[in-house]
N, C-alpha and C positions, 0 to 999 in steps of 0.2 A: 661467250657462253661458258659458264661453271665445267670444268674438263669431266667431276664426278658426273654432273648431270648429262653431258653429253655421249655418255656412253649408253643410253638409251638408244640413239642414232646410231650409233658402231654395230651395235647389237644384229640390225635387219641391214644397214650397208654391210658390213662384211661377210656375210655371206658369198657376194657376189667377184668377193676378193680371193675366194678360195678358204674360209671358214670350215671346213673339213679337215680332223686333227691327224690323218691319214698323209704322211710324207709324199706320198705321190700324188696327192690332190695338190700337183702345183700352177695348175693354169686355171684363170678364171671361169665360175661356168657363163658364163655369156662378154665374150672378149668385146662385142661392142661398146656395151653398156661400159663394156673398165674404163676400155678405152677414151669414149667421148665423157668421162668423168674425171680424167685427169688434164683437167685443162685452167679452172682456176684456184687462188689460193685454198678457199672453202674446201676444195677437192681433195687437197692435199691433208687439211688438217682432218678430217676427218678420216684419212683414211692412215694418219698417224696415229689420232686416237684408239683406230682399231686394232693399233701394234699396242699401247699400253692394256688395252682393256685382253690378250691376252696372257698380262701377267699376272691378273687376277686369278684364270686357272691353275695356275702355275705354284700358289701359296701351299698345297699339300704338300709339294716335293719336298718342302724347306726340311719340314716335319719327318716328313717319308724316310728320305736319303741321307736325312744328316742330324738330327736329334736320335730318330730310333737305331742308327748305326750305330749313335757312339755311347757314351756313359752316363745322357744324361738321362734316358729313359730306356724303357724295356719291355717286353710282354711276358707275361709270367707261360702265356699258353695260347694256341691259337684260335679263336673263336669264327662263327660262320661271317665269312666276309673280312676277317684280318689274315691269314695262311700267309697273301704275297707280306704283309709289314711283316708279320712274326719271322719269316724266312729270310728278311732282307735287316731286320734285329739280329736273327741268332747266325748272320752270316752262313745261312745254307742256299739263298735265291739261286733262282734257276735262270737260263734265259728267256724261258715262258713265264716269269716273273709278269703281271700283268700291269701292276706299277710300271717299272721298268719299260714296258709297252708305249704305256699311258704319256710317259715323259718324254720319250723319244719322238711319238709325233706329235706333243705338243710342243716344243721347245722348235721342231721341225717346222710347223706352219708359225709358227712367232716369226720365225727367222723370213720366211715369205711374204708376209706380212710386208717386213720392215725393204726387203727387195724391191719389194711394188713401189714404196715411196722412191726409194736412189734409181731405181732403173730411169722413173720418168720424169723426175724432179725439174733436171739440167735442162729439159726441153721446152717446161712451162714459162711462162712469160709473169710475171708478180712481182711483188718488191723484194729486191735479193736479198735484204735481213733476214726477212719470215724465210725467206726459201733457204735460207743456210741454219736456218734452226729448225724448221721442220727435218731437214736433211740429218742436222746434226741429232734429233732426237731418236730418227730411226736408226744411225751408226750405233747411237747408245744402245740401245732396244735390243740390236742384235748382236752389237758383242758383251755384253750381259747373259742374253741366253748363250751364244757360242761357251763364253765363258765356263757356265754350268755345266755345260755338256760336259766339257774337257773335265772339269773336275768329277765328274760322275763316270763317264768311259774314257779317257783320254784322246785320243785323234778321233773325229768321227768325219762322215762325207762335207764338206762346206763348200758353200756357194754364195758371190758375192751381186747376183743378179739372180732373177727368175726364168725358172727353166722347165723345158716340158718335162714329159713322167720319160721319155725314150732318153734324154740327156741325163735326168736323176739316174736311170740304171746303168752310168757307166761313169757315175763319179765315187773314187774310193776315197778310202779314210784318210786323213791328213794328219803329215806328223806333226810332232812336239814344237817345230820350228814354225810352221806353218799354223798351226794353230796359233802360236804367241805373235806369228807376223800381224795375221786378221784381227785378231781380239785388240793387241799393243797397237796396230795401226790406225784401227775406227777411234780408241779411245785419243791416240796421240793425234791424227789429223784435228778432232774437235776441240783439244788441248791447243796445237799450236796455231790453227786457222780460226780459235775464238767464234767458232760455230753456234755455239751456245750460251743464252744471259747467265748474268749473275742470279738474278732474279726476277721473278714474276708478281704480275698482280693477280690478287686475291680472289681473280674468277681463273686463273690458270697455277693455281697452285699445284704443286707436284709433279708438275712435265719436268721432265731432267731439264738441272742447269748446271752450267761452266763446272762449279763442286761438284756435284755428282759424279762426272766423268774424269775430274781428277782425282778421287777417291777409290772409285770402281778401277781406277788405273794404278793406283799404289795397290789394290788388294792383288790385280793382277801382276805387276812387278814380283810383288812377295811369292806368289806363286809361283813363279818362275825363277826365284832366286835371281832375281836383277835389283840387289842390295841399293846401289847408291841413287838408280833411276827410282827408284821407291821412295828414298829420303827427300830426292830433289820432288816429286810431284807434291809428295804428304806435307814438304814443310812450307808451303804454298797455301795450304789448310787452315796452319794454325793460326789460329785465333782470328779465323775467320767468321767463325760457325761459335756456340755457346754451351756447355755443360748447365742442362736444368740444375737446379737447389737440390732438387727433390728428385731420385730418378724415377716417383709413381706418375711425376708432369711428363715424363716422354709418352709416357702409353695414357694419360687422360684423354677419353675420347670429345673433349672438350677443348681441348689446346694439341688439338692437331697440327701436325706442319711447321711444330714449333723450332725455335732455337739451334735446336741439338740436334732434327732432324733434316739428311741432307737428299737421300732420296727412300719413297715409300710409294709399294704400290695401295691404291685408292679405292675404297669404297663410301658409297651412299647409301644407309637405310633406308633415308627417304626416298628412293627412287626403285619402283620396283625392278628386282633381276639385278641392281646393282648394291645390293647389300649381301652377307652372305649366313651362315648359322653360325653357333659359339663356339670358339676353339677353344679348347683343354679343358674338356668338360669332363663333369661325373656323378653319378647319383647320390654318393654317399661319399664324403670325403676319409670317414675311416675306413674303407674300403681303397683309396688311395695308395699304387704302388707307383707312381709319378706324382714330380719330381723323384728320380733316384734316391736310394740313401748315400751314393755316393757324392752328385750334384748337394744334398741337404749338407753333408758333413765337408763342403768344401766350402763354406760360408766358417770360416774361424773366428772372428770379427762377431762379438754377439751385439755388435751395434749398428751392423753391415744391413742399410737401408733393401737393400734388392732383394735377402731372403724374403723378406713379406709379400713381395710379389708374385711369389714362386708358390703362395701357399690359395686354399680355395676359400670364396667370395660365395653366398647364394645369390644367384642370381634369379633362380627364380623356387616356386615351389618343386623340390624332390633336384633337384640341377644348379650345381655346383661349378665354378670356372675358376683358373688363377685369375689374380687380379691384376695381373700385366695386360688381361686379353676380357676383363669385364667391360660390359656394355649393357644398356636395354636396350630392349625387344621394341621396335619399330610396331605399335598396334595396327597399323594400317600392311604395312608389306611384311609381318610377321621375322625379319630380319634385323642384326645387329649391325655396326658399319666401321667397327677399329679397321685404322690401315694397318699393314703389315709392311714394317720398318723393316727397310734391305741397307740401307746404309747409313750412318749416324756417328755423330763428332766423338763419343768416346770412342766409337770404333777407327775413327782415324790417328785419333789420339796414341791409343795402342798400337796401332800397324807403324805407327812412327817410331815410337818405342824400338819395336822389334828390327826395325831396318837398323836405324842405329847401333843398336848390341851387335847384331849382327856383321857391321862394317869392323866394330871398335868398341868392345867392351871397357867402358868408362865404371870406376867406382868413386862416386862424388853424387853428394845430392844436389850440387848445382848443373849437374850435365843436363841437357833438354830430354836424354831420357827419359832418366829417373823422371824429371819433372812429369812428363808428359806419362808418365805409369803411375805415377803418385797422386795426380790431378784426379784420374778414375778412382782411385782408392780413397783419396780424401774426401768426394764426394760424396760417397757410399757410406762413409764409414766416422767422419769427424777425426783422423788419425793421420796420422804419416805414416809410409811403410818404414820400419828400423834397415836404416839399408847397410848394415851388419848381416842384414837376412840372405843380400843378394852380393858376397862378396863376390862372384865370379859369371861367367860369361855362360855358361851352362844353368847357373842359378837363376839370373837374370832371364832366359827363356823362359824357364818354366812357370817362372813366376806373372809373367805377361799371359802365357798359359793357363796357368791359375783364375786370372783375373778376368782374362778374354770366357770362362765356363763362370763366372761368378756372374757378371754385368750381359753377356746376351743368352741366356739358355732359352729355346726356344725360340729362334729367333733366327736358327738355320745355318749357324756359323760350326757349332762345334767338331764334327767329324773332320769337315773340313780344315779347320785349325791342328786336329789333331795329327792327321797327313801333311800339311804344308809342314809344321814344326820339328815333325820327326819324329811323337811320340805314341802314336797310333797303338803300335805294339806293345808297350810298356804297359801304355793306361786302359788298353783293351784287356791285355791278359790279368791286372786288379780285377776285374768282373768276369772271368773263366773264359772268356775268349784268346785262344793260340793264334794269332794271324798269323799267313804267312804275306809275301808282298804281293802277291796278284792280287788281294785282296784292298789293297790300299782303290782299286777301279771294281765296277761293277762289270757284270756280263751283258753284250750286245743284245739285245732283243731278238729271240729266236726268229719274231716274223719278219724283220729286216732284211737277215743273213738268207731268209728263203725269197725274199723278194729281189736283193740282186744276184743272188745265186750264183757267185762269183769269190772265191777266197782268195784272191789275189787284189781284186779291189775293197769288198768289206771282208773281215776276219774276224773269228773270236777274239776277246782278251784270255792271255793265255790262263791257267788254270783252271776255264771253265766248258765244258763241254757242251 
């Protein structure tokens, strides 16, 4: 069964999984019913399914936490029902931040989710292929979301099994090491035990494969400044996966799943509940103060294929979208159905780059860098970069920098890129933002820190009250 369409069925089974986006809804409500449900294969995929069809929720964060942080967009002012975005744009969010809320316990039952499958995986009886790839899809599942966490609050509570609400209130936050054990270890077991295929047929398109997790594992490397374990997974990539012609065929809602992309989470118009509304939308496109004029005026290249997609499409009467994210309106489930691209070949393309400079700044345009940074550009743009541009090892960042805020805006990378790289504070304070470093993590969730009521196991990040 089709994985988009199967999430009509995830929908009412998970419930029964603990579907309540509430951290301490960690036991099912009816333990029998779980129980005698994990018994055969069927059992299990559908209730891996209902680890992906989580990350469907999940697509606002991209938006929320990491385009409106950084430079590529902004709110000029706060309107009823944007407060928490404008405060978490203009860097004043509170930890009653209701976003903030929002993310914590959903990212918190994903992670749940994905426990239920590894807790009772080992016990079921099936063919061990499937069982090592269901198993391997919920490692992915969960250190994806861990992942996120970490880069949004740093250490947070983690659990590698499912546990009651009395256990949750006595597990504290985990450090920087431990965070990177769990995250580098789900992703490295699936790496080195080959837990998951290369590829899938065409009614299970999209469930993480073998690339996915070696991708998701260079982005984590880079994160963690583990330079050469980054180079060795990333260059396992290349030339694996394919750069479209054209970068308007990655986001065609027509050649989905294509070439260039490695992992995406899934939607279906056709299917109602599992399509969703138009993102980057607006009434009037001269009323348009997104895309930034600073994202506009970083496109220097006026032959630079990706500006177009950054600009607004009608979609329909009075309702305008970029055209990265156009689609029609499904007449029957009144929804549109673009997936949202989490990982993708220029993106590895670039993370290889960066590892590289990183180890050993090269100036030669036959080094796999440059290539591997030029490739993006050339695609974009019908050009070579003059790598006169890039004579030094501080140039050479900034310029994969550059090009990482040119090829994914909107797309949930940027903030992020701009703390991993170093230049958060630089390219914040171009747009009148002063950071200071506590600033590079958000603030804990007010209702958390009152629910384990404990600052010795959860704690603020410091700078915020």
């Amino acid at each position: 069964m089709n994985i988009r369409n199967f999430l009509l069925i995830i929908s009412s089974v998970a419930f029964m999984y603990g579907c309540s986006d509430d951290f301490l809804t960690l036991t099912p409500y009816n333990k029998v019913t779980t129980e005698n449900l994990f018994k055969k294969a069927e059992d299990f995929n559908i209730t891996v399914l209902g680890c992906y069809s989580k990350l469907q929720g999940q697509v606002s964060f991209y938006e929320e936490l990491s385009e409106y942080r950084s430079d590529n967009m902004y709110i000029t002012a706060p309107t009823a029902g944007t407060q928490d975005r404008y405060d978490i744009d203009q860097f004043v969010e509170t930890p009653a931040n209701g976003i903030l809320s929002s993310a914590w316990a959903n990212f918190n039952n994903g992670v749940y989710r994905c426990n239920l499958v590894l807790d009772r995986i080992d016990a079921a009886t099936f063919d061990l292929q499937l069982k090592n790839q269901y198993k391997g899809e919920a490692m992915f599942i969960r250190a994806l979301t861990y992942f996120n966490m970490y880069r949004i609050w740093g250490g947070v509570p983690t659990t590698r099994k499912t546990v009651t609400v009395t256990e949750a209130l006595q597990i504290g936050r985990s450090s920087d090491e431990e965070m990177y054990n769990l995250i580098a270890g789900d992703l490295e077991t699936i790496v080195n035990e080959n837990l998951l295929p290369a590829t899938y047929n065409a009614s299970n398109a999209g469930r993480a494969t073998l690339g996915a997790a070696k991708a998701l594992l260079g982005k984590v490397y880079l994160t963690f400044r583990q330079w050469e374990k980054a180079r060795d997974v990333l260059s396992g990539l290349i030339g694996s996966y394919t750069l479209q012609t054209n970068p308007a065929d990655i986001f065609d809602v027509t050649k989905k799943m294509n070439d260039e992309i490695i992992f995406a989470v899934r939607f279906n118009k056709n299917v109602d509940g599992e399509g969703h509304g138009f993102w980057q939308t607006i009434g009037n496109p001269a009323d348009a103060v997104n895309p930034s004029p600073q994202l506009l005026a970083s496109y220097t290249n006026p032959n630079d294929k990706r500006k177009d997609l950054i600009t607004y499409i009608q979609a329909e009467t009075n309702l305008y979208v970029l055209k990265k994210f156009y689609d029609v309106r499904n007449i029957t489930t009144t929804r549109v159905g673009n997936d949202f691209i989490l990982l993708r070949y220029a993106d590895v393309l670039l993370m290889y780059a960066e590892a590289l400079n990183e180890i050993a700044f090269t100036n030669s345009v036959t080094s796999p860098a440059y290539k591997s940074l030029n490739d993006v550009y050339k695609r974009a743009c019908n050009a070579d970069i003059n790598i006169s541009e890039i004579p030094d090892q501080e140039s050479f960042r900034k310029r994969i920098l550059v090009e990482r805020q040119r090829e994914f805006p909107f797309e949930g990378h940027r903030w992020y890129d701009l703390v991993r790289m170093g230049y958060a504070k630089e390219v914040m304070a171009q747009v009148g933002h002063s950071l200071s470093d506590y600033q590079f993590l958000y603030p804990i969730p007010k209702t958390e820190l009152e629910r384990i009521n404990n600052t010795d196991l959860l704690w603020q990040n410091n700078g915020y009250n």
